[in-house]
N, CA, C and O atoms as a GROMACS GRO file, in nm:
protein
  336
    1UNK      N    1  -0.120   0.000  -1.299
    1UNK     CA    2   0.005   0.020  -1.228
    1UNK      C    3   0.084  -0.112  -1.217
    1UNK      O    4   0.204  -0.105  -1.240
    2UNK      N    5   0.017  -0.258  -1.177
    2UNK     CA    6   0.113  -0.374  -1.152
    2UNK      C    7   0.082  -0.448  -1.290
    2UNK      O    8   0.118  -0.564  -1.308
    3UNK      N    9   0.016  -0.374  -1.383
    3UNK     CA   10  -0.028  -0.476  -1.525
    3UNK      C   11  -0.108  -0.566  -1.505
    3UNK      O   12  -0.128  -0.626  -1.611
    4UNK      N   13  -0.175  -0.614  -1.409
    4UNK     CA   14  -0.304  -0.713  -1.435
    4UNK      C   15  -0.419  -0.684  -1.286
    4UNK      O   16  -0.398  -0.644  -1.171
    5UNK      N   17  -0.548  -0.731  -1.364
    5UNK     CA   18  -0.653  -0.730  -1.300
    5UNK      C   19  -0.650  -0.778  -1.162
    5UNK      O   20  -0.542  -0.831  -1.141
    6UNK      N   21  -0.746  -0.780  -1.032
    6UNK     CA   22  -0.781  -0.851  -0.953
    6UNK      C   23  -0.828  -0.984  -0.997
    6UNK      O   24  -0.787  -1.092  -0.953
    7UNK      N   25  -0.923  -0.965  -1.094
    7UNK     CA   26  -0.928  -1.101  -1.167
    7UNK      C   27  -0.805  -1.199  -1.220
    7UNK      O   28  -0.810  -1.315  -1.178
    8UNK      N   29  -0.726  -1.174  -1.284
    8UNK     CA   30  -0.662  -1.256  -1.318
    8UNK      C   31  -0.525  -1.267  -1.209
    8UNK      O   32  -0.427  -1.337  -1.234
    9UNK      N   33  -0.540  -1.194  -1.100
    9UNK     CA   34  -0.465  -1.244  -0.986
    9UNK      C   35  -0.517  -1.316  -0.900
    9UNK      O   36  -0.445  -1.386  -0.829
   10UNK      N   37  -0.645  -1.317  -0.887
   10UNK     CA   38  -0.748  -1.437  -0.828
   10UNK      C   39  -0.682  -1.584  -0.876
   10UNK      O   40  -0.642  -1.681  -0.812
   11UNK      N   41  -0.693  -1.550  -1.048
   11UNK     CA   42  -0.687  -1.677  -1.135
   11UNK      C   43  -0.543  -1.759  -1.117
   11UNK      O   44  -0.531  -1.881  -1.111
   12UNK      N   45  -0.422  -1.648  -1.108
   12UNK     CA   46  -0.294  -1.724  -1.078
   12UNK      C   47  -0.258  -1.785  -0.943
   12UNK      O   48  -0.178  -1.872  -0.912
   13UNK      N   49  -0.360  -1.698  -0.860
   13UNK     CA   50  -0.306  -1.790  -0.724
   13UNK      C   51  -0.384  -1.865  -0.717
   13UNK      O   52  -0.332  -1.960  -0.660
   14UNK      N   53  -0.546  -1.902  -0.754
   14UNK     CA   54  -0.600  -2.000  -0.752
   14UNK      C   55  -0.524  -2.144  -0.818
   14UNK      O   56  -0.522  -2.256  -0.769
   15UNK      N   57  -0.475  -2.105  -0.919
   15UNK     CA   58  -0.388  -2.270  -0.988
   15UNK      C   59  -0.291  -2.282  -0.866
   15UNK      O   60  -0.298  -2.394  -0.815
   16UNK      N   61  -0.242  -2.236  -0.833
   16UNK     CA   62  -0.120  -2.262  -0.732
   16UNK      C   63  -0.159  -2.307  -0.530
   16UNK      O   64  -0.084  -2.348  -0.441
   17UNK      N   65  -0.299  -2.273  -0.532
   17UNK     CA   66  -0.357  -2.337  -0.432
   17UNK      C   67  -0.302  -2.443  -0.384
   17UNK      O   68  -0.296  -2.544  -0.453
   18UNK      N   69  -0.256  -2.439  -0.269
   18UNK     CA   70  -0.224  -2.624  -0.201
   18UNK      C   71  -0.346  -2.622  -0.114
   18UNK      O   72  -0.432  -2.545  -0.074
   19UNK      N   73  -0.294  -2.796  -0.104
   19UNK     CA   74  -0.465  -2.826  -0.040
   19UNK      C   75  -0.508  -2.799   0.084
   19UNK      O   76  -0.446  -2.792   0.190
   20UNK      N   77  -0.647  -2.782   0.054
   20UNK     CA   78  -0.684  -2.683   0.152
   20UNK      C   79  -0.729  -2.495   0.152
   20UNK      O   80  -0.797  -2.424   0.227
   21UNK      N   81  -0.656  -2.473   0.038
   21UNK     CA   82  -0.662  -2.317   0.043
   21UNK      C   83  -0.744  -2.260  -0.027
   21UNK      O   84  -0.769  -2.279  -0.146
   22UNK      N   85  -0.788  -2.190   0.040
   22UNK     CA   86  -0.993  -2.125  -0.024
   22UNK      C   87  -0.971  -1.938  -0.024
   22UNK      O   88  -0.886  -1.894   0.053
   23UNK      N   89  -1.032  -1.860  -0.094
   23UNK     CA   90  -1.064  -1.775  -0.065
   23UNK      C   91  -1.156  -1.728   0.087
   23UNK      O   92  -1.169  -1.624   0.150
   24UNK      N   93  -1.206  -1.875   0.101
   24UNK     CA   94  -1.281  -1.880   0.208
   24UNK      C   95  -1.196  -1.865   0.380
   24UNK      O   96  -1.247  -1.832   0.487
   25UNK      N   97  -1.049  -1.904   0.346
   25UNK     CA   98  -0.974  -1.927   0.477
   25UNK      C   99  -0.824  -1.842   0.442
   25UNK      O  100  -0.718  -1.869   0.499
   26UNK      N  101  -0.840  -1.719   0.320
   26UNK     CA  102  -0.773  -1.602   0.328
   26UNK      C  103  -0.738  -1.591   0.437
   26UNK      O  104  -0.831  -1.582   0.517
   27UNK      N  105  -0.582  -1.584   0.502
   27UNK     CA  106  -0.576  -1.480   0.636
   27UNK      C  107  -0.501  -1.621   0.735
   27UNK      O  108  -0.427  -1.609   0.833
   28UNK      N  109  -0.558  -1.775   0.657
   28UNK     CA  110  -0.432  -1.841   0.755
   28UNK      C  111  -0.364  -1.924   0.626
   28UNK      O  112  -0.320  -2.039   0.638
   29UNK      N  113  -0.363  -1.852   0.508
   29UNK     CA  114  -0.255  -1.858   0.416
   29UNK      C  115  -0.226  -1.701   0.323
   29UNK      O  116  -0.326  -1.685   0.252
   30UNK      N  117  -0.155  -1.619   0.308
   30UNK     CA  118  -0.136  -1.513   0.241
   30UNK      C  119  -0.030  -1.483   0.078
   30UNK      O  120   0.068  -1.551   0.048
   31UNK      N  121  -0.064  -1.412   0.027
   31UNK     CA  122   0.007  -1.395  -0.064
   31UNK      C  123   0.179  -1.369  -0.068
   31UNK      O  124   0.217  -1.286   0.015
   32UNK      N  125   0.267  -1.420  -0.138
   32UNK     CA  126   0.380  -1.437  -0.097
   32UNK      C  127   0.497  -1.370  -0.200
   32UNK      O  128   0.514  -1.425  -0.309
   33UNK      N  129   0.550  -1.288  -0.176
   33UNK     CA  130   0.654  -1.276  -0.298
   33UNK      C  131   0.773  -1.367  -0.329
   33UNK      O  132   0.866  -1.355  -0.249
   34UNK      N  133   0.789  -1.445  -0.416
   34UNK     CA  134   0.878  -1.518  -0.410
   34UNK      C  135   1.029  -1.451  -0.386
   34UNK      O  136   1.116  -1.523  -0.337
   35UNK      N  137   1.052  -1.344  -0.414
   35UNK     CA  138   1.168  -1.260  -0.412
   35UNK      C  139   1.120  -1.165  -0.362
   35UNK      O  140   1.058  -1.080  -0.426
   36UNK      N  141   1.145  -1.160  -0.213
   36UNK     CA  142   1.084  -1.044  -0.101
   36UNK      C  143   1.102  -0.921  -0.232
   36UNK      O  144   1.151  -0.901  -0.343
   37UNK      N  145   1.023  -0.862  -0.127
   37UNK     CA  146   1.009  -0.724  -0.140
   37UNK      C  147   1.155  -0.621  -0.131
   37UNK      O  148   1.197  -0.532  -0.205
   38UNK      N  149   1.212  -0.687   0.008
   38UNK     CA  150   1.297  -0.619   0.040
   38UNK      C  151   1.471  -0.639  -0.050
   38UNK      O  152   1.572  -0.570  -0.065
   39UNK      N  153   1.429  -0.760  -0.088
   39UNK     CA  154   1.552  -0.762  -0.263
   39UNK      C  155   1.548  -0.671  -0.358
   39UNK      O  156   1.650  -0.637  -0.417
   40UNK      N  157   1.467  -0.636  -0.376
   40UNK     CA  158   1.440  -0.506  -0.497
   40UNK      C  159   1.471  -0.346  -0.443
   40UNK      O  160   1.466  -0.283  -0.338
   41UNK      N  161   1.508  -0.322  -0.595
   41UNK     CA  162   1.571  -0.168  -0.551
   41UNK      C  163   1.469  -0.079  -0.596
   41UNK      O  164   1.464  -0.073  -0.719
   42UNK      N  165   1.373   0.003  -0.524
   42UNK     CA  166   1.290   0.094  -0.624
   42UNK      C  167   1.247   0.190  -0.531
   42UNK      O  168   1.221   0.182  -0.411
   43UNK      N  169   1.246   0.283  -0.609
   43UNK     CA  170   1.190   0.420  -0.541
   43UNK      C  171   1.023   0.468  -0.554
   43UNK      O  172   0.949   0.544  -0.491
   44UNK      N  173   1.012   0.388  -0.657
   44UNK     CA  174   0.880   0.446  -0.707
   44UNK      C  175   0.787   0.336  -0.796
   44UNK      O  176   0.828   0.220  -0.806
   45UNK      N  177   0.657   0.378  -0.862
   45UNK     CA  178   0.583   0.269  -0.895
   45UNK      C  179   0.664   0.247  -1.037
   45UNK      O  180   0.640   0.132  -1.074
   46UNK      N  181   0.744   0.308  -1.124
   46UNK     CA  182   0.759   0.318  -1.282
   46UNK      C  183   0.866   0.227  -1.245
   46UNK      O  184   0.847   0.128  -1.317
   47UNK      N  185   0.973   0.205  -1.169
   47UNK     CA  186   1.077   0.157  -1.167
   47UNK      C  187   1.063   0.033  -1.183
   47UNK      O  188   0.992  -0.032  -1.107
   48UNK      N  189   1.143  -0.036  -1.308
   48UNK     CA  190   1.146  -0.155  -1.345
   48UNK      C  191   1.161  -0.335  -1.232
   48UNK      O  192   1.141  -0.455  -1.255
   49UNK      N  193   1.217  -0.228  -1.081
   49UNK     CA  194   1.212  -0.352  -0.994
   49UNK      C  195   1.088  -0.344  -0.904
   49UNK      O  196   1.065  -0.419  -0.810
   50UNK      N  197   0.992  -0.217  -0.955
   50UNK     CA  198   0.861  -0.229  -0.890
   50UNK      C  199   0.810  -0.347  -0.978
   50UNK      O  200   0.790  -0.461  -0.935
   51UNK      N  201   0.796  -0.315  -1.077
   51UNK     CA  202   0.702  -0.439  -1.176
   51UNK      C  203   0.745  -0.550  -1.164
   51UNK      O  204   0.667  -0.645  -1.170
   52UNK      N  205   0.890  -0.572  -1.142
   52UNK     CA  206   0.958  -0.703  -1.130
   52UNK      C  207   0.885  -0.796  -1.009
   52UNK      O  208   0.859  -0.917  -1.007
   53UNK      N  209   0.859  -0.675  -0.894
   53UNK     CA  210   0.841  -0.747  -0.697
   53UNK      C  211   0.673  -0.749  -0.740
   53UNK      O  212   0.608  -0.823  -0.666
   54UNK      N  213   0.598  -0.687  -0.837
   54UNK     CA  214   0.447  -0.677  -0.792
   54UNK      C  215   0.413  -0.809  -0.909
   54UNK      O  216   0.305  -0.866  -0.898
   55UNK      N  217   0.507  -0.852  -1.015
   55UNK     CA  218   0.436  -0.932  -1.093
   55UNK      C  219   0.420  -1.072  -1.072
   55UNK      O  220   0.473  -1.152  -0.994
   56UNK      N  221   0.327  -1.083  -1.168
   56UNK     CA  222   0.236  -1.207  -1.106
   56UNK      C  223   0.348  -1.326  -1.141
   56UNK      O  224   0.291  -1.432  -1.114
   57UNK      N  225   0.488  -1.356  -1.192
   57UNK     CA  226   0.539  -1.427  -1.174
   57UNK      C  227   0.636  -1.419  -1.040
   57UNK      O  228   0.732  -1.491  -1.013
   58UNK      N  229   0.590  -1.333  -0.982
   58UNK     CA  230   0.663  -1.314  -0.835
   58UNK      C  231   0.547  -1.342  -0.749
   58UNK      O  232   0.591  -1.317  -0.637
   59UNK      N  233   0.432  -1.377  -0.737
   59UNK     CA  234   0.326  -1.385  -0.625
   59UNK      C  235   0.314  -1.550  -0.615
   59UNK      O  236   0.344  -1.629  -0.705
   60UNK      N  237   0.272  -1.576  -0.509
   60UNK     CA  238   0.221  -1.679  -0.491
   60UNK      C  239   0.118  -1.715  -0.365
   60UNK      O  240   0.092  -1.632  -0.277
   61UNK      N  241   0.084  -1.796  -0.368
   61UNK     CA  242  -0.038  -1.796  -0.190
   61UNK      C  243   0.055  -1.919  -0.139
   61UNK      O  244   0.096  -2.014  -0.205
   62UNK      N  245   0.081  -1.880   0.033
   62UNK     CA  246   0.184  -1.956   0.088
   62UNK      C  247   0.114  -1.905   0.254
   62UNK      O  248   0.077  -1.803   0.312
   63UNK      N  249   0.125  -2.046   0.276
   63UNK     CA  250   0.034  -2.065   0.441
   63UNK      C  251   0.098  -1.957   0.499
   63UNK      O  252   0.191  -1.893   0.450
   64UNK      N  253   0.026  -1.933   0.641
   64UNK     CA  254   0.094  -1.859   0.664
   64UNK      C  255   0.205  -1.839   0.765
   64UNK      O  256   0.270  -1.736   0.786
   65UNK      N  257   0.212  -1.947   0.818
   65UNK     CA  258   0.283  -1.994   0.901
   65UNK      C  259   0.460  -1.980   0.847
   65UNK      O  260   0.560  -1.933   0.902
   66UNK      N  261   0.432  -2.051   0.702
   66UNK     CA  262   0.527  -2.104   0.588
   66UNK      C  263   0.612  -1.934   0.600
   66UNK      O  264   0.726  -1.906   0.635
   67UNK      N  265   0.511  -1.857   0.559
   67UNK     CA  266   0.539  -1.781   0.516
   67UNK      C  267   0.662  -1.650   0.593
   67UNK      O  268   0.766  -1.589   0.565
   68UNK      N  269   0.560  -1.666   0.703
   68UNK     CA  270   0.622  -1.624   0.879
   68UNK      C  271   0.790  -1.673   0.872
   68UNK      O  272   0.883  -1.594   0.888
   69UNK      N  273   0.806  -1.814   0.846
   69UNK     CA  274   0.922  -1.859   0.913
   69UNK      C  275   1.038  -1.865   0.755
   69UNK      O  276   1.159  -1.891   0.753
   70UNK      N  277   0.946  -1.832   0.639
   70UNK     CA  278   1.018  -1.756   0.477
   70UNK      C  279   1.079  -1.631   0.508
   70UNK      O  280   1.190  -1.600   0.465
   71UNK      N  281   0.999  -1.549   0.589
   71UNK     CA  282   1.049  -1.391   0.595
   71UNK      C  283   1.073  -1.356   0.451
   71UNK      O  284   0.995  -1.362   0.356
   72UNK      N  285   1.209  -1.316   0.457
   72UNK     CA  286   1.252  -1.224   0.347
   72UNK      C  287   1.409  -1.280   0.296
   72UNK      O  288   1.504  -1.211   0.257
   73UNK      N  289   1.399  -1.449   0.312
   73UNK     CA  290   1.502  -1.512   0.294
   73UNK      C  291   1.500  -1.501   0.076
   73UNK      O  292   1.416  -1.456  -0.003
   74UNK      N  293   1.570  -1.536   0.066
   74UNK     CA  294   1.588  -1.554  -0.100
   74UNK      C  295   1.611  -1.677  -0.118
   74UNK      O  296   1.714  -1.719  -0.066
   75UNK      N  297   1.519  -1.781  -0.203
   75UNK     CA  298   1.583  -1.950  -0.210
   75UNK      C  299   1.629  -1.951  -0.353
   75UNK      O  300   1.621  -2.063  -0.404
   76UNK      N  301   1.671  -1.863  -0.425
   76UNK     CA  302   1.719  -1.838  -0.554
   76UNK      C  303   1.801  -1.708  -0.566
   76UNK      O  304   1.775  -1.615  -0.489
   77UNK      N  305   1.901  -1.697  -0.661
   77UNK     CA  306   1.958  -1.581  -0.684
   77UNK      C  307   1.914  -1.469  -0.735
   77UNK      O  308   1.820  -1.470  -0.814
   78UNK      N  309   1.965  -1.372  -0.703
   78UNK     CA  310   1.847  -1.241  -0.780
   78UNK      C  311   1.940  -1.142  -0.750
   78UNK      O  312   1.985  -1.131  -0.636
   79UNK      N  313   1.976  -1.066  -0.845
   79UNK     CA  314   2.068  -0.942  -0.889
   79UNK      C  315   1.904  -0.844  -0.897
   79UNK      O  316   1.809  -0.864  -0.972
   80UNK      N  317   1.917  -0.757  -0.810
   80UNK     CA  318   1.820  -0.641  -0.891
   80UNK      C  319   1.868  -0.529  -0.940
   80UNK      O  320   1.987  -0.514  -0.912
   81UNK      N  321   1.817  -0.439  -1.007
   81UNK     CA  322   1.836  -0.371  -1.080
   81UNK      C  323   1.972  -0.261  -1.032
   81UNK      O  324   1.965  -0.240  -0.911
   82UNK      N  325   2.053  -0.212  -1.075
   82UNK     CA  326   2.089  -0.151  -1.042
   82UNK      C  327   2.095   0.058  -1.026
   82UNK      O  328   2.096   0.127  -1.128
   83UNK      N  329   2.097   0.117  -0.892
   83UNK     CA  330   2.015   0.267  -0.922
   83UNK      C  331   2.131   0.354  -0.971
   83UNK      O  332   2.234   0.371  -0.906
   84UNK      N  333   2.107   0.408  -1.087
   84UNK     CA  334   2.196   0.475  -1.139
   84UNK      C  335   2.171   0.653  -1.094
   84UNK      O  336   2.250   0.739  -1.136
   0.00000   0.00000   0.00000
């Protein structure tokens, strides 16, 4: 459904680790969409801005604090798809 394994989503947020961040202390850093969730237009799992918000060039691990006070701001531009 999102095109890649648990494994190799382990593997991308592991390179992107800042210091300090373990599988071990999951929960006071979380996974992050770089382009909320709530930017994307989709109804369903097939829709091209589902794959866009679930892919692994949209995830990242981001404290969580960071993350809290990120919300659902956008620090880049992003047109999504449009629903015809």
């Amino acid at each position: 459904m999102v095109g890649f394994t648990i494994k190799e989503l382990k593997k991308h947020l592991e390179k992107q680790f800042a210091e300090g961040m373990s599988w071990k202390n999951y929960g006071d850093w979380e996974i992050d969409h770089i382009i909320p969730l709530s930017a994307h237009n989709f109804s369903d799992v097939n829709h091209i801005d589902f794959k866009r918000a679930w892919s692994l060039d949209n995830l990242q691990p981001m404290w969580k604090i960071e993350n809290l006070q990120k919300s659902n701001k956008l620090e880049q531009s992003f047109q999504p798809s449009l629903a015809i």
